[in-house]
C-alpha positions in Angstrom: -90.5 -51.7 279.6 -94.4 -51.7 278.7 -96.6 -49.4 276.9 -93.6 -48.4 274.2 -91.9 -45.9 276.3 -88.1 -45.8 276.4 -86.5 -45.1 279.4 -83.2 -45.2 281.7 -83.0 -48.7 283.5 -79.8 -48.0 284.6 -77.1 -45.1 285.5 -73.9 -44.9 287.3 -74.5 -42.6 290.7 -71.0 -42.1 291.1 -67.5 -42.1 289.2 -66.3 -45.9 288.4 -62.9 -47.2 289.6 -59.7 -45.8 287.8 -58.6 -48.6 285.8 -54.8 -48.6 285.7 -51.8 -51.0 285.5 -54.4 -53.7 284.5 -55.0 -56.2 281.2 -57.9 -58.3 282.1 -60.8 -57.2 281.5 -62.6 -56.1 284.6 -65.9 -54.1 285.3 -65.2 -50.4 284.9 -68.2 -48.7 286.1 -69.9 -48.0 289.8 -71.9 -50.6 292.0 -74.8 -48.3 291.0 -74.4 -48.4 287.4 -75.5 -52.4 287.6 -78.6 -53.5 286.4 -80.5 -56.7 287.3 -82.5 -58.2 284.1 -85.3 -60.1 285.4 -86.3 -63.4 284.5 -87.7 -63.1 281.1 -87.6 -59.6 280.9 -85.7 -59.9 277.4 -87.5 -60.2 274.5 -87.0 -61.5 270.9 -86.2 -57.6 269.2 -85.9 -56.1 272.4 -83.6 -53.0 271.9 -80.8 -52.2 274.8 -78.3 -49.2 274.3 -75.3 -48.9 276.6 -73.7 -45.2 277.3 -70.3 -44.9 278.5 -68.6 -41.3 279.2 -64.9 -42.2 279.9 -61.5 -40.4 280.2 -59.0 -42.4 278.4 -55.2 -41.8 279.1 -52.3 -43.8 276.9 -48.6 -43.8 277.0 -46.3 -43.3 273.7 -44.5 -46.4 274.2 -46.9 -49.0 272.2 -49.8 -48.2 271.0 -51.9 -49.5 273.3 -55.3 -51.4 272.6 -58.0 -51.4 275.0 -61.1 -54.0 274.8 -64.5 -53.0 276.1 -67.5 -55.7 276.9 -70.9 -56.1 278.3 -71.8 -58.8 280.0 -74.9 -60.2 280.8 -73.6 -62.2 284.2 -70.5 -63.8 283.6 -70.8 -64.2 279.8 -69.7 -61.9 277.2 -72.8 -60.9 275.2 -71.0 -58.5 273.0 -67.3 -57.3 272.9 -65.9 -54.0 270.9 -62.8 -56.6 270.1 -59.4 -54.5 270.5 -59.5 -51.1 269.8 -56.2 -49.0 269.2 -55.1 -45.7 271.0 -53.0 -43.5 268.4 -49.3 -42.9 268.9 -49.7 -39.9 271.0 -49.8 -39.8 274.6 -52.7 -38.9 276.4 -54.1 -37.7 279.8 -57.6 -38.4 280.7 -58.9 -37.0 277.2 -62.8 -37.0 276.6 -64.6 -40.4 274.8 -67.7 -42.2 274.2 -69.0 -45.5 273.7 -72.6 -46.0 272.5 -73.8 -49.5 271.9 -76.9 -51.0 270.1 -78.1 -54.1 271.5 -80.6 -56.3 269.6 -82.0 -59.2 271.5 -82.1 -62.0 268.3 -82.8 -65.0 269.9 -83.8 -65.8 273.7 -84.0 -68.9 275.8 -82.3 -71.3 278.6 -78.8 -72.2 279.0 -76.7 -70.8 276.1 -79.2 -70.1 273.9 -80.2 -65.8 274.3 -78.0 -63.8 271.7 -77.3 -60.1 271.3 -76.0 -59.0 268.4 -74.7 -55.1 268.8 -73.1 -52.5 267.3 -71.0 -49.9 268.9 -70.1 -46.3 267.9 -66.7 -45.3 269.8 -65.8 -41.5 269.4 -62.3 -39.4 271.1 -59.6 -38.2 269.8 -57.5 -40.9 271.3 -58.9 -43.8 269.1 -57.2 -44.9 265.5 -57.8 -47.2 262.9 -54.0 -47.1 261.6 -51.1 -45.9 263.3 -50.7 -42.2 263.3 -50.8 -38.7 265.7 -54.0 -37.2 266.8 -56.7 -36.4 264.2 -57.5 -32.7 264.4 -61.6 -33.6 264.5 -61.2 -36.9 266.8 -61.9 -40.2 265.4 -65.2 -41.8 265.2 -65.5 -46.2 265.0 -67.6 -48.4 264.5 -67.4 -52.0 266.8 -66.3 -54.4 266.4 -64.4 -53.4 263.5 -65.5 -56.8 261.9 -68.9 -57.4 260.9 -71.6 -58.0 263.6 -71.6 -61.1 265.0 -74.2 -62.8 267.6 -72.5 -62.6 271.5 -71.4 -65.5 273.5 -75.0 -66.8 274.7 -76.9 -66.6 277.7 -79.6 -68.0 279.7 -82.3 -65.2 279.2 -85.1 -67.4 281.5 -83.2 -66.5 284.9 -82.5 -63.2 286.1 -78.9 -61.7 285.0 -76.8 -58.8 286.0 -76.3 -56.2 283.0 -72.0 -55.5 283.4 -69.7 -53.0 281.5 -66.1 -54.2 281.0 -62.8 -52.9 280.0 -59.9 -54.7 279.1 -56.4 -53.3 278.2 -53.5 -55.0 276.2 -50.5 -53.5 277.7 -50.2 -53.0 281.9 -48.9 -49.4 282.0 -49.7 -46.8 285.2 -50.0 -44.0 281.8 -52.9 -46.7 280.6 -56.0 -46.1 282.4 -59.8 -45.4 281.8 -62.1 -43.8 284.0 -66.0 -43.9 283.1 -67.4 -40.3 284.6 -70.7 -41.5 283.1 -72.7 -44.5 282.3 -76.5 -45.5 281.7 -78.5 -48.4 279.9 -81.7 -47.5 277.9 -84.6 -49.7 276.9 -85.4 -48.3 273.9 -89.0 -50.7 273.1 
């Protein structure tokens, strides 16, 4: 991005995949959704944020924990860590995922950081066991305090990726992203 002007550098054409019966995580959105980072393109402060619009369903049994991720490549540059579903079961209700990505270091090999913070919002989320909140819930991630990514090589071109994970394999466990775009935000 040049000249200051934020702008959409990515966003899903299509509906992703229906993630069901799964636990690794695996990309959740539509071969459109992907971006390709040029060589260099990142730069020290450089300001990324990630949209997801989902519908999240959960069954009653556990309460279930789903993991979300983006990856730059095959490297996990920041991760949402688990996030619980309440005890209520739940059909493809509404959520969101907006992430913050800072760029804090950049370089070859191992040595390009993002450190991020997400805001997840739905009314299946909880940070304690419990029923549905009248209002929905609202999260922070990861529920620990920021933390640098796994590190990448930011001197070679890299394919932005949004990932899901989910602890338990249940058909009544899925996640469907209806929407999804990046942002370049400097």
């Amino acid at each position: 991005m040049t000249g200051g002007y934020a702008g959409v550098i990515a966003a899903q054409q299509a509906v992703g995949p229906t993630l069901a019966s799964w636990t690794t995580a695996v990309t959740a959105i539509h071969p459109t959704g992907l971006v390709t980072l040029g060589s260099n393109y990142m730069a020290i402060r450089k300001l990324l944020r990630v949209t997801a619009i989902m519908g999240v369903s959960n069954v009653i049994t556990a309460q279930n924990q789903y993991t979300f991720q983006i990856k730059m490549g095959s490297v996990v540059a920041w991760t949402s860590g688990a996030i619980a579903c309440n005890t209520a079961a739940h059909t493809l209700l509404p959520a969101k995922l907006v992430v913050d990505l800072l760029l804090s270091t950049v370089g070859s090999g191992t040595n390009a950081h993002y450190i991020g913070v997400g805001h997840l919002s739905g009314i299946v989320w909880s940070q304690a066991a419990g029923a549905d909140p009248v209002n929905g819930n609202s999260i922070l991630c990861p529920i620990t305090a920021p933390a640098e990514g796994t590190g990448f090589d930011s001197t070679v071109a890299n394919i932005l990726d949004f990932f899901i994970g989910c602890q338990t394999s249940a058909s009544g466990n899925s996640i469907i992203v209806y929407n999804y775009y990046v942002e370049d935000l400097t």
